[in-house]
Steps between C-alpha positions, in 0.01 A plus 500: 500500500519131376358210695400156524140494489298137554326433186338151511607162707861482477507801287688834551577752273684837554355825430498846531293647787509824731783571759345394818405834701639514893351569823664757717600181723641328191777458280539455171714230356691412213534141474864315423378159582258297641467118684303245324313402809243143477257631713352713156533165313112479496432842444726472176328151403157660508571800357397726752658677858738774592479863479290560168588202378871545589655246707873493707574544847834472579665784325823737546573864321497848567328771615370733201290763670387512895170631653484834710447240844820254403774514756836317526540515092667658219436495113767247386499276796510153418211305682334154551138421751157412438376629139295327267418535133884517435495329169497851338767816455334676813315365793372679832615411862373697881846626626482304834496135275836564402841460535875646372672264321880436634716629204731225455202268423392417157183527403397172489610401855298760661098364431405665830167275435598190513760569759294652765252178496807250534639703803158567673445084435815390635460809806153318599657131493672423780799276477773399764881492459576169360158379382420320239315693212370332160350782227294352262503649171828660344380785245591842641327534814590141595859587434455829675337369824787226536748770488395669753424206724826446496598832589196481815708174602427200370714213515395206227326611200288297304347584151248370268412562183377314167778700287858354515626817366330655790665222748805648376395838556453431849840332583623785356365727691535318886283170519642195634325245325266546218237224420188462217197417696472172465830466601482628798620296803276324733684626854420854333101464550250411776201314422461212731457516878805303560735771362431678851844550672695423215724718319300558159320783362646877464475748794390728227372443151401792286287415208545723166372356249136558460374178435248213648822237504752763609296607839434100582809422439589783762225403784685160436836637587392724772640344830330426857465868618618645193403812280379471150512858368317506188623801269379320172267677293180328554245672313428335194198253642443281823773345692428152706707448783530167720410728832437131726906502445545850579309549796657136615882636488373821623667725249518881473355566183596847360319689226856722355334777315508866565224722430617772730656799289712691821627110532608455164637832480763414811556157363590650176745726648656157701528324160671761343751523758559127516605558121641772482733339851557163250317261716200435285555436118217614272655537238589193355153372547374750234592304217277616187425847348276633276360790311160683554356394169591088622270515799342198368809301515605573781164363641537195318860502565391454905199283451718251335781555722720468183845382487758678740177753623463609866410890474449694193468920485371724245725752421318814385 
């Protein structure tokens, strides 16, 4: 089978290697497309990670050939959940880590990873009817988690990002007001000790981005009381936080990733259904596609956050 084997920092190139053999608790998968996901950034930049040197995560296809222990399944069915080493024709997945995929969906609106990490995020943030909710950082996940803020209850929506073109993005897709940082109004943040008992800050603020400025910027607009839930991806070097303004408001500070599989899997089955019921949009946010052999630029392509980009997919 062909696949997208790291070769050197920043460097993939595809090649021919073994079908991948299956466990008699596993599938095997052929692969029709797979997320372009930031976390594996890094591992792309330094030329090393993934499954044999085979990265992707978020991928959706079909089920080639099952194990004797596989239950629930056919041959054919079409199926997302948690797989890895997906930038190749075939990859391998444990029968309980995945998921049916609704028929009417399209491929690229059914990324069962990403999807079950937004709806476990926004499950484990707690917001009230009417609240006021700022999300920090519009690429796909920011875009995501607003959606379905709205759809937990929130009243006024607030979004920031650097991007105009993701500003835009955002109206589109539910915000009320849209904002670049620095633009950000003053009765929207809570810094000084006088602000107590006034109306300012959000009730909520989720912060996406994955940056140093983009979780300050969200301690800042975190009001008296309120909860910061930080689903950013944070993993790229040391974070600072002002925690003498934290611990002074008294926030609920929420860390909004999911590393527990039987969690995912029900959250992916949630998302789906949200879709597939037309009351969460991913598919317009999947704006770039690409072939196997352009791995590379799709990389680039998301580093760069290049004109009109918010989620790209490999299509194998």
């Amino acid at each position: 089978m062909k696949a997208c084997i790291l070769k050197g920092p920043g460097k993939t190139e595809v090649v021919d290697i073994p079908l991948p053999q299956i466990k008699e608790d596993e599938v095997l998968v052929k692969v029709k497309v797979c997320g372009v996901c930031t976390s594996e950034i890094h591992s792309w930049q330094e030329g090393k990670g993934g499954v044999d040197g085979i990265l992707g995560h978020e991928p959706v296809g079909s089920i080639e050939a099952m194990g004797k222990n596989v239950k629930g399944f056919k041959v054919g069915d079409r199926i997302t959940g948690l797989m890895w080493g997906a930038f190749a024709e075939y990859t391998t997945a444990n029968y309980k880590n995945i998921v049916k995929v609704p028929k009417k969906l399209l491929d690229n609106e059914a990324l069962g990873e990403p999807l079950s990490s937004l709806i476990s995020g926004v499950e484990r943030t707690e917001i009230h009817l009417g609240d006021r909710v700022s999300v920090i950082g519009m690429g796909y996940m920011g875009l995501g988690f607003m959606q379905l803020m709205r759809l937990k209850g929130a009243g006024t929506i607030i979004a920031v990002d650097v991007r105009q073109e993701s500003l835009d993005m955002a109206l589109r897709f539910g915000a009320n007001e849209v904002y670049f940082p620095n633009d950000v109004p003053e009765g929207y943040k809570v810094t000084e000790w006088e602000h107590i008992g006034a109306d300012r800050g959000c009730n909520v603020v989720a912060e996406v981005s994955g940056s140093p400025k983009g979780l300050e910027l969200a301690g800042d607009m975190t009001g008296i009381h309120g909860i910061l839930s930080i689903a950013g991806w944070h993993q790229n070097g040391s974070r600072s936080v002002n925690m003498e303004l934290w611990n002074w408001k008294g926030i609920t500070v929420i860390n909004a990733h999911e590393r527990r599989n039987s969690v995912h899997m029900s959250c992916m089955k949630a998302g789906l259904n949200l879709i597939e019921a037309g009351l969460f949009n991913s598919k317009d946010m999947v704006t770039h596609e690409f072939k196997l052999e352009e791995l590379d630029s799709a990389y680039d392509t998301l580093r760069n956050k290049k004109a009109g980009f918010i989620k790209g997919v490999v299509r194998i």
